[in-house]
ChimeraX commands (.cxc) that place a marker at each C-alpha (Angstrom):
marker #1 position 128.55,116.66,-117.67 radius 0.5
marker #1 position 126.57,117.95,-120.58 radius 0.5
marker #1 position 123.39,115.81,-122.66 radius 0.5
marker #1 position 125.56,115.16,-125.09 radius 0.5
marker #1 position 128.71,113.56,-122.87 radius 0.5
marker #1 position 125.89,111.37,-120.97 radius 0.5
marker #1 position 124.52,109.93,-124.09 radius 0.5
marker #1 position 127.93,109.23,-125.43 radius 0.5
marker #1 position 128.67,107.38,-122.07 radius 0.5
marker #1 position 125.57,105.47,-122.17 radius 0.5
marker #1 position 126.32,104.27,-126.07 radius 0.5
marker #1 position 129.84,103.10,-124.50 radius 0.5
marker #1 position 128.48,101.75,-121.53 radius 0.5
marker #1 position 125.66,99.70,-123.74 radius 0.5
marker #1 position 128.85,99.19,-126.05 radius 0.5
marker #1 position 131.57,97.41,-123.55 radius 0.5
marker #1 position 129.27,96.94,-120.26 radius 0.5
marker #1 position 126.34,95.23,-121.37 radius 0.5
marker #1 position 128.23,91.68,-122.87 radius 0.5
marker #1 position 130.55,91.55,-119.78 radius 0.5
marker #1 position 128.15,88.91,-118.83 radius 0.5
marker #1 position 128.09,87.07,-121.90 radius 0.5
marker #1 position 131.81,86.90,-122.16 radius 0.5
marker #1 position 132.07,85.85,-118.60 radius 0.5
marker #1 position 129.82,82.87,-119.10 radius 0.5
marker #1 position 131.00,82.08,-122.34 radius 0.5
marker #1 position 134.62,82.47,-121.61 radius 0.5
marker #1 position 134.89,81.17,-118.24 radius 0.5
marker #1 position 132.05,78.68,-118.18 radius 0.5
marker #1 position 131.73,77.55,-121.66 radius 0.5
marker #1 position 136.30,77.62,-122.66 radius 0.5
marker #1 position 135.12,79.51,-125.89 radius 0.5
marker #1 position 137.56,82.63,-127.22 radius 0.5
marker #1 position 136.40,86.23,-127.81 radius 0.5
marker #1 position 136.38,85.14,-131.49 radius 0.5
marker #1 position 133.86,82.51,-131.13 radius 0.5
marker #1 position 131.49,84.32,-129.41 radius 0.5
marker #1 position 132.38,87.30,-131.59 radius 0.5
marker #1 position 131.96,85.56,-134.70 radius 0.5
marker #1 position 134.52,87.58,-136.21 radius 0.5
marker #1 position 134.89,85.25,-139.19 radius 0.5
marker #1 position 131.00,86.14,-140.35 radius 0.5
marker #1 position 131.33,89.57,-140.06 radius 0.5
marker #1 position 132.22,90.22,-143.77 radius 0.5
marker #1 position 128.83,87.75,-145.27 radius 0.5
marker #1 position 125.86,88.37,-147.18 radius 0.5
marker #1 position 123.60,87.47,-143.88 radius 0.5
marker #1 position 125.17,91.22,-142.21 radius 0.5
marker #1 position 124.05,92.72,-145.55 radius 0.5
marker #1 position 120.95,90.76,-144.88 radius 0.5
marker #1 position 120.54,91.52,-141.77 radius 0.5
marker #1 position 120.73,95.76,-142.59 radius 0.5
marker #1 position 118.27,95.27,-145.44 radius 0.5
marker #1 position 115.78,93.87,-142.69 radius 0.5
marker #1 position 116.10,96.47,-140.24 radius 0.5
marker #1 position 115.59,99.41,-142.34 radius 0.5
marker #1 position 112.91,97.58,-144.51 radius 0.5
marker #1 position 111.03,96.81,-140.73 radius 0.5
marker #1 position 111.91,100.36,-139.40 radius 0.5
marker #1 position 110.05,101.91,-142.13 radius 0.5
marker #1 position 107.14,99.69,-142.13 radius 0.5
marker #1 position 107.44,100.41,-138.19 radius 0.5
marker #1 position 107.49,104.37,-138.92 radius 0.5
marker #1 position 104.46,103.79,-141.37 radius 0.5
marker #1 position 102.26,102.55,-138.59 radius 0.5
marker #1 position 103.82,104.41,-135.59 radius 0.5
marker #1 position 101.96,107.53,-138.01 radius 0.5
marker #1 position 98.63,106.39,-137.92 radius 0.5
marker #1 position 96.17,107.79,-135.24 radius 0.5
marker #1 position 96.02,105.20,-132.44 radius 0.5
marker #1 position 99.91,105.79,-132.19 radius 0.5
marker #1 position 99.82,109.66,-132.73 radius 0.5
marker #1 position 100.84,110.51,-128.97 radius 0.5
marker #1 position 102.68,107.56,-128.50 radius 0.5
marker #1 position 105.21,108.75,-131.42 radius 0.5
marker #1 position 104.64,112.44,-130.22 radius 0.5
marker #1 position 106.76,111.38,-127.29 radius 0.5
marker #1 position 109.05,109.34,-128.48 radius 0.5
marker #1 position 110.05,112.39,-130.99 radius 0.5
marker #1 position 109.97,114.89,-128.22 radius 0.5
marker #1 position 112.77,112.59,-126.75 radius 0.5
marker #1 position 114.69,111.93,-129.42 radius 0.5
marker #1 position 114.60,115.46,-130.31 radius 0.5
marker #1 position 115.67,116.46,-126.75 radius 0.5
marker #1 position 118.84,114.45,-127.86 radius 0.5
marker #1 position 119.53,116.87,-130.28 radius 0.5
marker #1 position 121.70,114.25,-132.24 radius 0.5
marker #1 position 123.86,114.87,-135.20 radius 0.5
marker #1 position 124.18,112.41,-138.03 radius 0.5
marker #1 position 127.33,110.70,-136.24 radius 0.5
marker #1 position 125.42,110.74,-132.78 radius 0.5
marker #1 position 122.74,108.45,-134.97 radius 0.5
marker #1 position 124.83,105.76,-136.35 radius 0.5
marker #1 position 127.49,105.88,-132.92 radius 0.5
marker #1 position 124.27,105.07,-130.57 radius 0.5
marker #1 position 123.06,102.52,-133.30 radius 0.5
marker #1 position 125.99,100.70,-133.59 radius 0.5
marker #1 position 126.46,100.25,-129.59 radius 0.5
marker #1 position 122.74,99.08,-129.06 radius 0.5
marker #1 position 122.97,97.11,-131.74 radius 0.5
marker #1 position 126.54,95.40,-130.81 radius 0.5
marker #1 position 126.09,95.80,-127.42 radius 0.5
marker #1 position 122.65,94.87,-127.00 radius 0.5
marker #1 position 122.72,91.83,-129.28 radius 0.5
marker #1 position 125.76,90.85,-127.18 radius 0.5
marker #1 position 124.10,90.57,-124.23 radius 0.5
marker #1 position 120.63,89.12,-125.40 radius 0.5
marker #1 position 121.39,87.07,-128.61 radius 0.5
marker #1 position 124.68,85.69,-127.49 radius 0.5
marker #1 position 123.98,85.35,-123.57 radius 0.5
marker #1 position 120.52,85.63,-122.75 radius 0.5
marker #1 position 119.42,83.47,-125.35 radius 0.5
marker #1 position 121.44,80.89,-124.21 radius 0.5
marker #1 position 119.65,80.18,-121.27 radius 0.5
marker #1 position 116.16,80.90,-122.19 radius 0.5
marker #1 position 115.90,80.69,-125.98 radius 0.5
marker #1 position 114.65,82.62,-128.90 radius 0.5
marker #1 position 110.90,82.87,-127.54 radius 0.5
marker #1 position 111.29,84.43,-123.80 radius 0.5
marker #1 position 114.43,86.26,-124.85 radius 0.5
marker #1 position 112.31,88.04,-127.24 radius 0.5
marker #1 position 110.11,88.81,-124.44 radius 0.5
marker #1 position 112.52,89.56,-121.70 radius 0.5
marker #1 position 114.39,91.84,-124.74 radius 0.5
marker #1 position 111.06,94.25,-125.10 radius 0.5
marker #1 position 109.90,94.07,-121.59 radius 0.5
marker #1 position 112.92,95.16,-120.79 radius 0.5
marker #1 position 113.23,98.14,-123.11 radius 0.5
marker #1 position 109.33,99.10,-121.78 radius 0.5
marker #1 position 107.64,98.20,-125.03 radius 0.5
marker #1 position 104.86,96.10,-122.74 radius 0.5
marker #1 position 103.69,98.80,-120.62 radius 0.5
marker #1 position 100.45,97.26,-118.66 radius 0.5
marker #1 position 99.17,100.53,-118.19 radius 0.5
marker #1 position 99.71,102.04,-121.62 radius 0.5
marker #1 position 97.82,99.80,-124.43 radius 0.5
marker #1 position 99.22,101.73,-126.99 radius 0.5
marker #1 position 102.95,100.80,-125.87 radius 0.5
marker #1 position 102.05,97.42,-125.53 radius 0.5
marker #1 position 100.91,97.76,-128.98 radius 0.5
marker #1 position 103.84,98.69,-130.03 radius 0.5
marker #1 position 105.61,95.98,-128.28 radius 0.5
marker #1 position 102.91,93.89,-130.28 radius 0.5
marker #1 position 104.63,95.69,-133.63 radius 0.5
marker #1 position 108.53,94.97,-132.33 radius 0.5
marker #1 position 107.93,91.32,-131.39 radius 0.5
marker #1 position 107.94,89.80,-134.65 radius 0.5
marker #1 position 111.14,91.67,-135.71 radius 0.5
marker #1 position 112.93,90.74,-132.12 radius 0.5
marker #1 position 111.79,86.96,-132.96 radius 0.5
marker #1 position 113.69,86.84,-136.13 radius 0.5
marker #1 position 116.35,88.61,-134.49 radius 0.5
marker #1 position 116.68,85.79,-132.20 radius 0.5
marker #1 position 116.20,83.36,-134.49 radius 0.5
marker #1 position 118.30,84.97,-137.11 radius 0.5
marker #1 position 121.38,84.74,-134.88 radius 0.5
marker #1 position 121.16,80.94,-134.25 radius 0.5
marker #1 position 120.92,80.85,-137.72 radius 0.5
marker #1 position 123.06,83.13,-139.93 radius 0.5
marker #1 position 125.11,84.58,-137.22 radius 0.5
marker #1 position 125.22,87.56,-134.32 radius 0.5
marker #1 position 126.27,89.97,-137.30 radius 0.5
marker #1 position 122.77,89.51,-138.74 radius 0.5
marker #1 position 120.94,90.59,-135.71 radius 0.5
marker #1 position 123.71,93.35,-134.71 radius 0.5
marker #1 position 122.99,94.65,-138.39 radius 0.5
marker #1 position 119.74,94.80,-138.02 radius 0.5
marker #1 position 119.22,96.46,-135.05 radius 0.5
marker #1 position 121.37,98.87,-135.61 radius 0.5
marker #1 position 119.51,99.42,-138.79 radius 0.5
marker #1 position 116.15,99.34,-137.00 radius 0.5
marker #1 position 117.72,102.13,-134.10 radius 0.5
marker #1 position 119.22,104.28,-136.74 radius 0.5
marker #1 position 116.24,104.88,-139.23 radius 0.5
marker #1 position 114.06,105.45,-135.87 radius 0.5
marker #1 position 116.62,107.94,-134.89 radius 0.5
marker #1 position 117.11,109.51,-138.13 radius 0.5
marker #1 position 113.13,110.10,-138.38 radius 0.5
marker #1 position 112.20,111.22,-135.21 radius 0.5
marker #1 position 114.85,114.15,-135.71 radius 0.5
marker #1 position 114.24,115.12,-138.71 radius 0.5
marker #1 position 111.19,117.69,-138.18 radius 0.5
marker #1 position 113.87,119.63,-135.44 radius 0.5
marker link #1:1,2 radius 0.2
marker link #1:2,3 radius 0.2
marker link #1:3,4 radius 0.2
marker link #1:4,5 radius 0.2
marker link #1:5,6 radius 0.2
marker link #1:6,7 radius 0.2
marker link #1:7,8 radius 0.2
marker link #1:8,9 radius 0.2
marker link #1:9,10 radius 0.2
marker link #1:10,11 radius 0.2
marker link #1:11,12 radius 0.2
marker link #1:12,13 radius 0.2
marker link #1:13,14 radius 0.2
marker link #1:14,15 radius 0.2
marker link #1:15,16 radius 0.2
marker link #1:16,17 radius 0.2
marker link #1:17,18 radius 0.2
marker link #1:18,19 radius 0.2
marker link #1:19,20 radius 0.2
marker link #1:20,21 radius 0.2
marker link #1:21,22 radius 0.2
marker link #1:22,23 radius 0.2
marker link #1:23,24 radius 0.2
marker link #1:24,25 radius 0.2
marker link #1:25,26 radius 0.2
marker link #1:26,27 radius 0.2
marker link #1:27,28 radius 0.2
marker link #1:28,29 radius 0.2
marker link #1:29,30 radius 0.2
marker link #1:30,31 radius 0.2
marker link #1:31,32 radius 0.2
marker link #1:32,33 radius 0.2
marker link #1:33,34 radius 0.2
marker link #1:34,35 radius 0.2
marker link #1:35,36 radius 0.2
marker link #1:36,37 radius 0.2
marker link #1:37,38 radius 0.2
marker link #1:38,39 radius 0.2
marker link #1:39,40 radius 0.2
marker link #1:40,41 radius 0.2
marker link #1:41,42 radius 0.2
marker link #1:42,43 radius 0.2
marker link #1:43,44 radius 0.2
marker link #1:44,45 radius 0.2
marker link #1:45,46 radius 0.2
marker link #1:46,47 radius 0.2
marker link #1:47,48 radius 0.2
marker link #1:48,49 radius 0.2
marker link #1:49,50 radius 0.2
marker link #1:50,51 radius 0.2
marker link #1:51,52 radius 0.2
marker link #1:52,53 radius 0.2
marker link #1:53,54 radius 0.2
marker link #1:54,55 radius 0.2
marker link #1:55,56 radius 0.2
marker link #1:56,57 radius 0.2
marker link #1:57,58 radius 0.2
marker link #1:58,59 radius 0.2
marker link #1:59,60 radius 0.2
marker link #1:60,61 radius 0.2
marker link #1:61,62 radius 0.2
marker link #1:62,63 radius 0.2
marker link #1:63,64 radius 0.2
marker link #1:64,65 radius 0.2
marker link #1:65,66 radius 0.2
marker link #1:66,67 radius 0.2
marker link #1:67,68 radius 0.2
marker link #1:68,69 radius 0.2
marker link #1:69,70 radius 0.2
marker link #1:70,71 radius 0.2
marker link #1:71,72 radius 0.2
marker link #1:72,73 radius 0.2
marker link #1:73,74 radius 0.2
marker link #1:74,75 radius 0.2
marker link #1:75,76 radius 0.2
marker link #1:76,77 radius 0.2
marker link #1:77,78 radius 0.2
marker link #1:78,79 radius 0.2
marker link #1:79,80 radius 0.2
marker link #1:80,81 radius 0.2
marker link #1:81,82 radius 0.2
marker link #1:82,83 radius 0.2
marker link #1:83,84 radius 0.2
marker link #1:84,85 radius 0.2
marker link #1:85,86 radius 0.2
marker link #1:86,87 radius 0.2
marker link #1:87,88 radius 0.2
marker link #1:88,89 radius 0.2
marker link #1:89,90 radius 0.2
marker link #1:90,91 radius 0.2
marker link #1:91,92 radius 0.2
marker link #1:92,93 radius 0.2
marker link #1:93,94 radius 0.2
marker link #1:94,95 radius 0.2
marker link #1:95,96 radius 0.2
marker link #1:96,97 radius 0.2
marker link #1:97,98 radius 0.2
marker link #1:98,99 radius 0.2
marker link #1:99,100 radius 0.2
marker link #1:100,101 radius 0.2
marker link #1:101,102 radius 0.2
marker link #1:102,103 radius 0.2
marker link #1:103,104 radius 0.2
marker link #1:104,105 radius 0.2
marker link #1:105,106 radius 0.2
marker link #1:106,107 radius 0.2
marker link #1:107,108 radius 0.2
marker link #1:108,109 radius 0.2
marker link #1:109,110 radius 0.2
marker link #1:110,111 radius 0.2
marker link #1:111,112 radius 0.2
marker link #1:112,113 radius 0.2
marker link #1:113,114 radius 0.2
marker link #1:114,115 radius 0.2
marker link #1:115,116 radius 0.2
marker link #1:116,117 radius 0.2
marker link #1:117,118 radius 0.2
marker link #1:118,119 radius 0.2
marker link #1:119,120 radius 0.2
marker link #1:120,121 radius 0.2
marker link #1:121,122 radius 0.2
marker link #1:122,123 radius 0.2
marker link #1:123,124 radius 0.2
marker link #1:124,125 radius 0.2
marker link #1:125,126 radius 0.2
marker link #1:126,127 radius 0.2
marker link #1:127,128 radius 0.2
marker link #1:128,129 radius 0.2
marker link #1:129,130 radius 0.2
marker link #1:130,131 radius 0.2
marker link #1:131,132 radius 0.2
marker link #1:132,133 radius 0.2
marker link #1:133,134 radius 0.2
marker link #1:134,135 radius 0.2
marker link #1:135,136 radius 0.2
marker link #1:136,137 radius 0.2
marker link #1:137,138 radius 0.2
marker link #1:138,139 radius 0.2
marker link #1:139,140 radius 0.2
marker link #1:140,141 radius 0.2
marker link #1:141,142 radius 0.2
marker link #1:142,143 radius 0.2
marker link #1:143,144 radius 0.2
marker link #1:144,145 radius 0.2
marker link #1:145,146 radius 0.2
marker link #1:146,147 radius 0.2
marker link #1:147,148 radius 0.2
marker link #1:148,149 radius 0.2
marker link #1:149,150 radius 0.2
marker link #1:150,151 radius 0.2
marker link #1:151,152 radius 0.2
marker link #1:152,153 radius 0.2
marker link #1:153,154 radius 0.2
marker link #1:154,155 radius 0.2
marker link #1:155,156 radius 0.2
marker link #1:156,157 radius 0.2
marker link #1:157,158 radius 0.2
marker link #1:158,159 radius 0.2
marker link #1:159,160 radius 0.2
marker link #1:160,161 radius 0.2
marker link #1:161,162 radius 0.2
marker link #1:162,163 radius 0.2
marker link #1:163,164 radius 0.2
marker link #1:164,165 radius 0.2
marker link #1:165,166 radius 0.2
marker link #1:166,167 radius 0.2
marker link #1:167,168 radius 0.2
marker link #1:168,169 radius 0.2
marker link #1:169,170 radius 0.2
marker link #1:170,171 radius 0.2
marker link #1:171,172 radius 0.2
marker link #1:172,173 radius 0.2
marker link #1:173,174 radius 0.2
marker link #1:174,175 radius 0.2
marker link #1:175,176 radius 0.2
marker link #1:176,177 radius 0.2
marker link #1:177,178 radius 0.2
marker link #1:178,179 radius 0.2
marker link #1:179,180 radius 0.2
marker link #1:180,181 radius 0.2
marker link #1:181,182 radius 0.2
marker link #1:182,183 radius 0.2
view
């Protein structure tokens, strides 16, 4: 199996895998339909426009600082990755769109459920490595990406999953679109 054929089963893995659990609970546990949990009906609504605008207006205020010194290896490796990727334009929206569907599935609409905006936030970053004990710098960055995850949270009790699908996949794709773009 080649780089590329593993990342593209890891975007549909994130994409289908990842809110098995949510639709389990929801469906079994809670009676609700795939549309209700969905929220298929808000898809098409200003707060998904919203939602975009936020992500790339954070991931480029998130670039702007990942650029200053303290963060200079930090980003170093994180572009060496991405890089390593080698993705294509398509490669950078496909991944985008299945962490930010998939993802949001699993955290905003399950997760969240059970432990609310504030430790799903935290559970969301620790998760994703962001608060590294042994890496202050990380956990800086963490730092940086909990304020965004919090609205994210509270964005989808509020104006809907599509916001905080939007804007991750927002956040994800200008992050993957810059730290290619020196190949």
């Amino acid at each position: 199996m080649t780089s590329k054929q593993k990342i593209y089963l890891l975007g549909f893995l994130t994409l289908f895998a990842f809110p098995v659990p949510t639709f389990i609970y929801r469906i079994v546990w809670k009676s609700e339909s795939f549309y209700e949990i969905m929220e298929l009906d808000l898809f098409w609504n200003l707060n998904t426009l919203n939602g975009l605008a936020f992500g790339i207006i954070y991931a480029q205020l998130a670039v702007f600082l990942l650029k200053r010194p303290v963060f200079k290896n930090e980003l170093n490796k994180q572009q060496q990755m991405i890089r390593q990727l080698d993705l294509n334009k398509f490669d950078a929206v496909f991944l985008s769109l299945c962490a930010g569907i998939g993802e949001e599935l699993l955290f905003r609409a399950g997760i969240q459920l059970w432990l609310g905006p504030i430790i799903t936030t935290i559970v969301f970053i620790a998760v994703h490595g962001y608060y590294h004990p042994k890496n202050w710098r990380m956990s800086l960055y963490g730092l940086l990406l909990t304020p965004f995850i919090l609205i994210l949270s509270f964005g989808y009790d509020y104006w809907s999953l599509w916001f905080a699908a939007a804007a991750h996949f927002a956040y994800d794709w200008v992050l993957f679109n810059e730290s290619s773009r020196d190949k």
